[in-house]
C-alpha positions as MATLAB code, in Angstrom:
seq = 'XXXXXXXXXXXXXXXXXXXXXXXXXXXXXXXXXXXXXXXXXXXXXXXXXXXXXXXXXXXXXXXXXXXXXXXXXXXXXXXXXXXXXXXXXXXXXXXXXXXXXXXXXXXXXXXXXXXXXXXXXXXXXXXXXXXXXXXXXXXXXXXXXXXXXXXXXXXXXXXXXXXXXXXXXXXXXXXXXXXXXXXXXXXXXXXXXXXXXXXXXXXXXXXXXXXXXXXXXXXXXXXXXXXXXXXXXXXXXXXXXXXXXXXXXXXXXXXXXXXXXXXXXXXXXXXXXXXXXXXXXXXXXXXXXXXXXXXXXXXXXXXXXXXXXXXXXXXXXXXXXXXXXXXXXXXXXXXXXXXXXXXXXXXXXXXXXXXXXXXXXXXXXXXXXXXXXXXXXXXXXXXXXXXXXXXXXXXXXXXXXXXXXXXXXXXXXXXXXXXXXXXXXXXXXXXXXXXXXXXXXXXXXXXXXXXXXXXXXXXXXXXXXXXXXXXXXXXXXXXX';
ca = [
      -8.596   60.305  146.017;
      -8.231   63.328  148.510;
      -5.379   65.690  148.250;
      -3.998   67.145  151.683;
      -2.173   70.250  151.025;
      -0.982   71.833  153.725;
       1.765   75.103  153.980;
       0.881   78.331  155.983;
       1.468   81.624  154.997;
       2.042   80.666  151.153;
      -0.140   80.952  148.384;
      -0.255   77.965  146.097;
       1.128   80.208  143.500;
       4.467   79.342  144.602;
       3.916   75.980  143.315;
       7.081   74.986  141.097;
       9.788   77.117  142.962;
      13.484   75.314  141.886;
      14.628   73.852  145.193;
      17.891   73.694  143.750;
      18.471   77.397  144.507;
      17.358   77.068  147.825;
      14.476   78.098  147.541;
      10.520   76.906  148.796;
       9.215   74.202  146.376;
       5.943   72.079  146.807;
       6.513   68.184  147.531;
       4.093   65.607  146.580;
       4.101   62.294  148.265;
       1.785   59.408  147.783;
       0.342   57.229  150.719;
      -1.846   54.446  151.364;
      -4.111   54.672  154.555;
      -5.118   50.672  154.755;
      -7.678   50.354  151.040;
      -7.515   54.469  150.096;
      -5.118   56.172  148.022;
      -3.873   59.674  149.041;
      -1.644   61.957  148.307;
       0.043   64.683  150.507;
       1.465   67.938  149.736;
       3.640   70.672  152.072;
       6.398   72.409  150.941;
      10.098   72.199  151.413;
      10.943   74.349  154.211;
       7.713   73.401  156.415;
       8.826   72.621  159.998;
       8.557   68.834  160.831;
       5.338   69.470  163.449;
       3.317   70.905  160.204;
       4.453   67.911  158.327;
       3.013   65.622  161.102;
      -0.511   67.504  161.387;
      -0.162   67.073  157.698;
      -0.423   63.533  157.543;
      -2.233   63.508  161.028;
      -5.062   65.070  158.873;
      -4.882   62.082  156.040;
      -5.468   59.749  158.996;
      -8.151   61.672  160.486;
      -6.233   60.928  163.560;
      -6.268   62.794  167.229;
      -2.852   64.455  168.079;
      -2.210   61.402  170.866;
      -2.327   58.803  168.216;
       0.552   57.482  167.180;
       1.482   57.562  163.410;
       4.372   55.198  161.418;
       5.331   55.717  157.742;
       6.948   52.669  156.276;
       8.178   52.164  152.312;
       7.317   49.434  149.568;
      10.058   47.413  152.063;
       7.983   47.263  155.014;
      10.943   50.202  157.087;
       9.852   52.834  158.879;
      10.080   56.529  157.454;
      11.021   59.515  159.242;
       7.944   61.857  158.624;
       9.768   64.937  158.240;
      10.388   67.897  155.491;
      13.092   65.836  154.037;
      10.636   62.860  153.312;
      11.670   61.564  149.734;
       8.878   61.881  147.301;
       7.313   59.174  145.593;
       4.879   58.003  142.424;
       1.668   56.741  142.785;
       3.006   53.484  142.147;
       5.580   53.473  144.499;
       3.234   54.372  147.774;
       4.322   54.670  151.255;
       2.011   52.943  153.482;
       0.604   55.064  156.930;
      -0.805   53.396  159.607;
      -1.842   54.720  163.412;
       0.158   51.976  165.593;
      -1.386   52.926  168.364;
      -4.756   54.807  169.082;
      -6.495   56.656  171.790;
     -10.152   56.704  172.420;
     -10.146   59.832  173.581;
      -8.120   62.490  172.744;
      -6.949   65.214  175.542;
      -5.726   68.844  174.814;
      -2.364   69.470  173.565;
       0.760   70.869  176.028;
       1.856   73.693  175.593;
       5.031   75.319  173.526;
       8.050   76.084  175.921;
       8.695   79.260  177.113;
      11.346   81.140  175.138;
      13.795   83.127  176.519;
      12.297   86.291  176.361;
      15.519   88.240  177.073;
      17.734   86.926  174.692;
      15.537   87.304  171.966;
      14.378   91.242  173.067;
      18.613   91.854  172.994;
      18.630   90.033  168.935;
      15.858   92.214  168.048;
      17.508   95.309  169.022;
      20.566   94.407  167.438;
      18.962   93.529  164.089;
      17.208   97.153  164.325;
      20.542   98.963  165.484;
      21.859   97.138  162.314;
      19.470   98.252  159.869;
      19.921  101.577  160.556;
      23.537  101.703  160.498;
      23.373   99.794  157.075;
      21.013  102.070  155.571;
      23.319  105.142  156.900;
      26.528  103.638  156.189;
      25.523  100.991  153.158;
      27.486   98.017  155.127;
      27.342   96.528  158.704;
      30.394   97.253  160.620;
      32.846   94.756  162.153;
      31.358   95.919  165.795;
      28.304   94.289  164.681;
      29.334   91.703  163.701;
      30.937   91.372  166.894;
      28.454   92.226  169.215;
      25.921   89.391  166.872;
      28.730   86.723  167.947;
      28.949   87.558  171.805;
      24.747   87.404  171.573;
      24.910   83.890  170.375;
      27.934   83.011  172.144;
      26.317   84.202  175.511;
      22.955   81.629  174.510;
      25.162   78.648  173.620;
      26.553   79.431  176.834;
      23.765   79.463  178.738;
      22.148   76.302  177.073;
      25.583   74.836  178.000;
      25.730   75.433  181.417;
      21.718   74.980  181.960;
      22.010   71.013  182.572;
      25.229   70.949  184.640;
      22.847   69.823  187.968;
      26.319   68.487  189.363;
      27.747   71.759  189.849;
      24.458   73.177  191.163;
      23.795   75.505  188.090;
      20.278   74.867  188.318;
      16.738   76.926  189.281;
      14.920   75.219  191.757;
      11.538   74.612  191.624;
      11.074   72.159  193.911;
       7.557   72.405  195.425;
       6.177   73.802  192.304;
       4.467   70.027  191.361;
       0.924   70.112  191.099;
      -1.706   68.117  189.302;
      -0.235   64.560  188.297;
       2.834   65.059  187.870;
       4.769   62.509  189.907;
       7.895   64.308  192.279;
      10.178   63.303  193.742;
      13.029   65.767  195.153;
      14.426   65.978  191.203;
      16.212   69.598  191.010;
      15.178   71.240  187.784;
      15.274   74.259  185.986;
      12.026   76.152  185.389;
      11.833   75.164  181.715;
      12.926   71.645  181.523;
      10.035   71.237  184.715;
       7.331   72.840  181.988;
       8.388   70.063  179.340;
       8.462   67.439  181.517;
       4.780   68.295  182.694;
       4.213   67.971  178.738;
       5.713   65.091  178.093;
       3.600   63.314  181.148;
       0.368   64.359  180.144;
       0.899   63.055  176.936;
       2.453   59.382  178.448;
      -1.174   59.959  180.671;
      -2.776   59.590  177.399;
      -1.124   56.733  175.670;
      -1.815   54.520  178.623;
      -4.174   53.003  176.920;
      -2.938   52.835  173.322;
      -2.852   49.097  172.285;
       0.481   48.719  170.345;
       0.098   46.559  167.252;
       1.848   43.251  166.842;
       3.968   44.334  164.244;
       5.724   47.659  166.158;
       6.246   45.225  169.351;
       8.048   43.019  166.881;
       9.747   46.210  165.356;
      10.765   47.112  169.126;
      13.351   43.886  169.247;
      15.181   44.556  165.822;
      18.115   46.297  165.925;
      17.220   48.184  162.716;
      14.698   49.899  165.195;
      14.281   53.730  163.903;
      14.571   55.932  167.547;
      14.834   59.007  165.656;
      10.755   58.643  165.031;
       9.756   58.382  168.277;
       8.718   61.065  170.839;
       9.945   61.243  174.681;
       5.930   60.841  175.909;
       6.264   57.512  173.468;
       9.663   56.540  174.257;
       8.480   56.363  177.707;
       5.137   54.032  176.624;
       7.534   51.820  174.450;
       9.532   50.824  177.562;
       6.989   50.229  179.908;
       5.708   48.232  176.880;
       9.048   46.064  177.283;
       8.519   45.584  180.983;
       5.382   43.930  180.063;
       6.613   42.042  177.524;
       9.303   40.403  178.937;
       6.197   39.591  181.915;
       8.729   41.733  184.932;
       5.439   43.201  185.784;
       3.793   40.205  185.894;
       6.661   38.173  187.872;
       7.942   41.093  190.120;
       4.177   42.639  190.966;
       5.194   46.067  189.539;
       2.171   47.977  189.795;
       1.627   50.262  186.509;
       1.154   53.486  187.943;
       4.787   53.001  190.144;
       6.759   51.687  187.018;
       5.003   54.819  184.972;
       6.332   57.103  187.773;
       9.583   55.611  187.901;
       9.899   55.833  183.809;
       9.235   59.209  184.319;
      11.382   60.411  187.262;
      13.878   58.617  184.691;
      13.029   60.832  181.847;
      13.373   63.965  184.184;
      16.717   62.988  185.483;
      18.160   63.050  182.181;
      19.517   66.224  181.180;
      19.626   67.807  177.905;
      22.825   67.401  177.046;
      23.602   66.660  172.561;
      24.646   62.897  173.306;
      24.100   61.183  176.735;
      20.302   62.536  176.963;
      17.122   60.594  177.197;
      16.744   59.267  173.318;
      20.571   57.903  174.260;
      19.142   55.956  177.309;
      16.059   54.888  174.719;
      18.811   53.984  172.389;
      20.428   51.652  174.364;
      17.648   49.875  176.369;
      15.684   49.233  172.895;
      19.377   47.474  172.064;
      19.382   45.737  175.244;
      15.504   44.666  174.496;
      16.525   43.213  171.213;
      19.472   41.464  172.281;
      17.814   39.450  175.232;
      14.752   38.569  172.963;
      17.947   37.603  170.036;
      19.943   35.812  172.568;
      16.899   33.743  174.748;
      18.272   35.522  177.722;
      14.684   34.049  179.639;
      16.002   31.024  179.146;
      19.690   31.816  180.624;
      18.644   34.284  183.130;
      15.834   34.287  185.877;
      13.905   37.348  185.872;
      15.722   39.388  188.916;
      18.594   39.377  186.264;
      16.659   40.256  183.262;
      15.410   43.197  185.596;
      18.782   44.151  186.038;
      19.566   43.884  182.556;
      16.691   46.368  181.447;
      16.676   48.489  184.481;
      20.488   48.797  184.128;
      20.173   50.309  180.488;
      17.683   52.889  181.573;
      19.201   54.299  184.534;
      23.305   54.200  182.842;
      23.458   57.849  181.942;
      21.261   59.229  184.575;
      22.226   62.951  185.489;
      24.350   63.211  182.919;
      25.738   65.978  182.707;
      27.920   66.353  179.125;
      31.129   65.787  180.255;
      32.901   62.993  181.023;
      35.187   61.520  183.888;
      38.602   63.064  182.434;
      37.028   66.330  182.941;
      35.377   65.372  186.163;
      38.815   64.453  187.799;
      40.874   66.883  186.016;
      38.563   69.508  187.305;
      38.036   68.436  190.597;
      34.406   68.989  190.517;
      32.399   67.619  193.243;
      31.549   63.832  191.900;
      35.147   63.453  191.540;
      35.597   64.723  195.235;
      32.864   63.069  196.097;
      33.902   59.475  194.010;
      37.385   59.745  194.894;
      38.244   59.865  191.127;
      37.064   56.067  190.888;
      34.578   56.421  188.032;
      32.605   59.092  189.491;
      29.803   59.567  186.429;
      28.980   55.986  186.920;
      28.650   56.018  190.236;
      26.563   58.936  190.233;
      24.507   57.143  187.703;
      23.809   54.507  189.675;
      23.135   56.438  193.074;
      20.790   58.609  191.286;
      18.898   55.700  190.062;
      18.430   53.904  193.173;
      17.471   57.523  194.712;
      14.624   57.540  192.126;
      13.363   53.729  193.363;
      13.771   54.746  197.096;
      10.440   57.032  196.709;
       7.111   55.337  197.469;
       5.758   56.575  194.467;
       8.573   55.112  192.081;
      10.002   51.922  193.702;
       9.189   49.604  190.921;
      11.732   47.015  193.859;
       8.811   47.318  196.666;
       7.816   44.028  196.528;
      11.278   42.205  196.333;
      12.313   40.275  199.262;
      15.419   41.264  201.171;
      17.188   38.972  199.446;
      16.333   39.977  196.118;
      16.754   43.476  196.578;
      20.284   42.927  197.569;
      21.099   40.840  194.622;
      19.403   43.350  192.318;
      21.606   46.049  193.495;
      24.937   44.324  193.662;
      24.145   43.544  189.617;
      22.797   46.665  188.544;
      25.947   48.631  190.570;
      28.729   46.205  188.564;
      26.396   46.456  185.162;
      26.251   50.235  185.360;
      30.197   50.883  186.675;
      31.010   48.451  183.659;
      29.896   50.818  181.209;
      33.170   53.492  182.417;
      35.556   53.113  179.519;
      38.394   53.133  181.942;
      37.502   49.903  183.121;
      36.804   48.165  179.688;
      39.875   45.875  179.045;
      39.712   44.114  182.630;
      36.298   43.778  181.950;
      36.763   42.298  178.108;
      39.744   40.222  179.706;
      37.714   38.951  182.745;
      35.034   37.440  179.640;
      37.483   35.760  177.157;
      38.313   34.184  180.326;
      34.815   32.438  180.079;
      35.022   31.787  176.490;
      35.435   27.535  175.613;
      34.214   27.255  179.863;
      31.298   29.434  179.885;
      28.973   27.523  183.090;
      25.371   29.056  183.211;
      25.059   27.990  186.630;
      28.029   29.824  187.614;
      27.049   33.470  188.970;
      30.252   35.140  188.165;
      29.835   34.003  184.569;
      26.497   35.162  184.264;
      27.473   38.492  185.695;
      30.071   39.179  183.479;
      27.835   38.168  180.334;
      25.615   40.617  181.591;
      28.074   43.614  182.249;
      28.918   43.032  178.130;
      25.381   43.048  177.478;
      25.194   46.302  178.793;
      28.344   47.505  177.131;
      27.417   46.173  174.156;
      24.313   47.869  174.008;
      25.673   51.271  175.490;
      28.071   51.258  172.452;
      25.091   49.988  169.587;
      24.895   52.904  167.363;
      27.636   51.833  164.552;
      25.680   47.828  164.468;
      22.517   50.043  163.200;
      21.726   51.479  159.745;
      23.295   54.346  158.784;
      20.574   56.401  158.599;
      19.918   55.792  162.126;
      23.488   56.135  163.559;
      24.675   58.795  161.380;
      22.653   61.518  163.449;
      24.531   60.535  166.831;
      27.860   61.477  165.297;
      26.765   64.992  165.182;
      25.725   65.096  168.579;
      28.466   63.780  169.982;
      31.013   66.240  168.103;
      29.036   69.171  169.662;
      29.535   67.254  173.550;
      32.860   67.004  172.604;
      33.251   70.174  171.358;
      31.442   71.954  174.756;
      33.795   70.086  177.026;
      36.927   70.737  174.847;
      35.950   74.712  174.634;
      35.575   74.359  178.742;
      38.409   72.614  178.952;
      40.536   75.195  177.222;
      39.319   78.585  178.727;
      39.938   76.510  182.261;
      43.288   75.573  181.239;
      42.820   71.577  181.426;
      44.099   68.585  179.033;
      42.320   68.207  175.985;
      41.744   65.073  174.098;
      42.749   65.500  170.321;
      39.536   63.486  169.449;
      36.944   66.407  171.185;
      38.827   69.510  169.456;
      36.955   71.336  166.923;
      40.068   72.080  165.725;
      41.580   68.906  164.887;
      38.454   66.419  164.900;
      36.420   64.767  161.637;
      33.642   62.553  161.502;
      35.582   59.850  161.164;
      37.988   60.015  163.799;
      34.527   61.024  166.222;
      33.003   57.613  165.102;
      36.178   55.799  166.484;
      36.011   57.961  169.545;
      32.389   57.525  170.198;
      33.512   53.769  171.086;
      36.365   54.472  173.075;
      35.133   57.112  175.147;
      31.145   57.040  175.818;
];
């Protein structure tokens, strides 16, 4: 039985540190890697990337192979510094899902801003000295430490907001095969995305295993385990799954392009970002496999479904239509105040499947393409909050005289597909949903600070002042 133990930078003499007091201590956990007992070690405070190489290493595995933990139960485990530890046996079982051939180099790290972090190094020296002059830091210290981080929450705040032209424009700057098409950017988010599409370049031919497409259509699906490069493989895996590639001639290369024109389109915003859009499709995956939707639905309208889920956030941009029309920003100008995000949503993703390169629609007939649209439009305007009781009222009406055959019908099922879907995270485990709450207090909380130093209405449920978890799980129904 081999022993991985793996911790930079600390001797194993640290061994046995109380983690009680918050302090480094060395965590044991036992696997099974298909007939071989291991066991792994890293300490507490390792980041979750040394974690991963950690039990890369067990497998023996490249760094484009895809690794799954699961428990004595058969669920998936978040491989992560907070992994519970284990006896030998009680061992978790790891398994590569899906494996490469050949294994490319690795991307590399983001740039960090250089600037900000050369102004909190001089500020911890400046502080150093005046503590060892004066034996305590000084209030203006303090002070200055809070403007430094207020001034990079600021700027990661104001870094995604595309719709109000915020952005560094690098357009002209793709080279190799990295797919373009006219998407404004800023310099860093372009250097990820290159990442994250060399990486989907190399798990283009991973073979997913029978039991992880199966996985795919429950909605106890784990999201929080996946990576973008393999968020992006899993849906073109449900394209060809549900045979739309086969049926609608989308050639692989345009739906990859098109998945990822998708993924750079989303901004990164805490909430409505690409793992959102993951979220929901994989929700809107499971509930047309649950519901026999194939059997209900042609495939144009299945298209519409999944297509619909992918593109219903696109261009987010963290804050929502209240804010949009309250301060007049351009998609309200632009969307006369009539549900602007989701209309931007929906032009953005049609402006995406108008390039050569990422029209996954090319070979629809006219006719087709027209009724694709018209669905995907209503689906995706649906999904505006605003608009949710005359859409819930408009279904009871089918409810007792639901008629397949009958278009409207089948539209409207579909617009509270989506809805459903868009809405998923409290119908999942807890320890899957739990992690959205946080992420949607700090959107809320971004808007609500705009909205206060511009002098607009705030919502009581987005105030750091007044908010709880609680009240943010009701809200994250009523207003996403």
């Amino acid at each position: 039985m081999d022993t991985i133990d793996f911790y930079p930078g600390l001797p194993p003499g640290v061994k046995g540190v109380d983690a009680e007091v918050g302090r480094p201590h060395l965590k044991t956990v036992y696997i099974k890697i298909g007939d071989i007992d291991e066991q792994v070690e890293f300490w507490s405070d390792a980041s979750s990337d040394e974690v991963k190489e950690c039990f890369r290493c067990a497998t023996e595995s490249g760094s484009s192979d895809i690794l799954k933990l699961y428990n004595t139960n058969n669920s998936l485990m978040n491989i992560s510094p907070r992994l519970k530890v284990n006896s030998p046996d009680n061992r978790y079982t790891l398994r590569v899902v899906g494996a490469k051939q050949c294994v490319g180099a690795e991307g590399i790290t983001p740039e960090i801003n250089q600037t900000l972090l050369s102004i909190e190094k001089r500020l911890l020296n400046l502080e150093k000295k005046i503590v060892l002059n004066s034996g305590d830091t000084p209030p203006a210290v303090w002070d200055m430490r809070a403007k430094v981080e207020g001034l990079r929450e600021k700027l990661e705040s104001v870094e995604h907001m595309s719709w109000l032209g915020l952005y560094k424009d690098v357009d002209g700057q793709c080279n190799g095969n990295v797919p373009c098409c006219g998407t404004k950017k800023t310099k860093e988010k372009y250097q990820y995305s290159q990442q994250v599409f060399e990486k989907f370049e190399k798990l283009r031919s991973v073979e997913l295993t029978d039991a992880t497409r199966e996985l795919l259509k429950k909605p106890t699906f784990d999201i929080w385990q996946w990576e973008d490069s393999e968020m992006l493989y899993l849906l073109q895996q449900m394209f060809v799954d549900l045979k739309l590639v086969e049926k609608l001639y989308i050639e692989l290369p345009v739906l990859q392009a098109f998945l990822f024109q998708v993924h750079l389109s989303y901004n990164y915003t805490p909430y409505h970002n690409f793992r959102h859009c993951f979220c929901v499709t994989q929700m809107m995956y499971g509930l047309i496999w649950l519901c026999d939707l194939p059997a209900k639905l042609d495939e144009i309208e299945i298209m519409i479904l999944l297509v619909s889920a992918i593109c219903h956030d696109l261009d987010h941009p963290g804050y929502n239509n209240s804010y949009q029309v309250n301060a007049k920003t351009e998609l309200a100008l632009r969307y006369n105040d009539i549900s602007p995000l989701e209309n931007h949503h929906a032009a953005v993703a049609f402006e995406i499947m108008s390039c050569e390169t990422s029209n996954i629609l090319k070979h629809l007939s006219a006719a087709d393409h027209k009724r694709f649209r018209a669905g995907m439009i209503k689906c995706i305007l649906a999904t505006d909050m605003a608009r949710h009781n005359e859409i819930v009222t408009q279904f009871k009406a089918t409810i007792g005289n639901y008629d397949n055959a009958n278009p409207d019908h089948r539209l409207t099922m579909m617009m509270i597909f989506l809805k459903v879907s868009d809405i998923s995270n409290e119908a999942r485990p807890m320890d899957v949903s739990e992690p959205w709450v946080e992420c949607l207090l700090q959107e809320f909380f971004i808007q609500s600070d705009a909205e206060k130093l511009e002098g607009l209405p705030v919502a009581p449920f987005m105030d750091r002042e007044k908010v709880t978890k609680p009240s943010a799980r009701l809200a994250s129904s009523s207003s996403c």
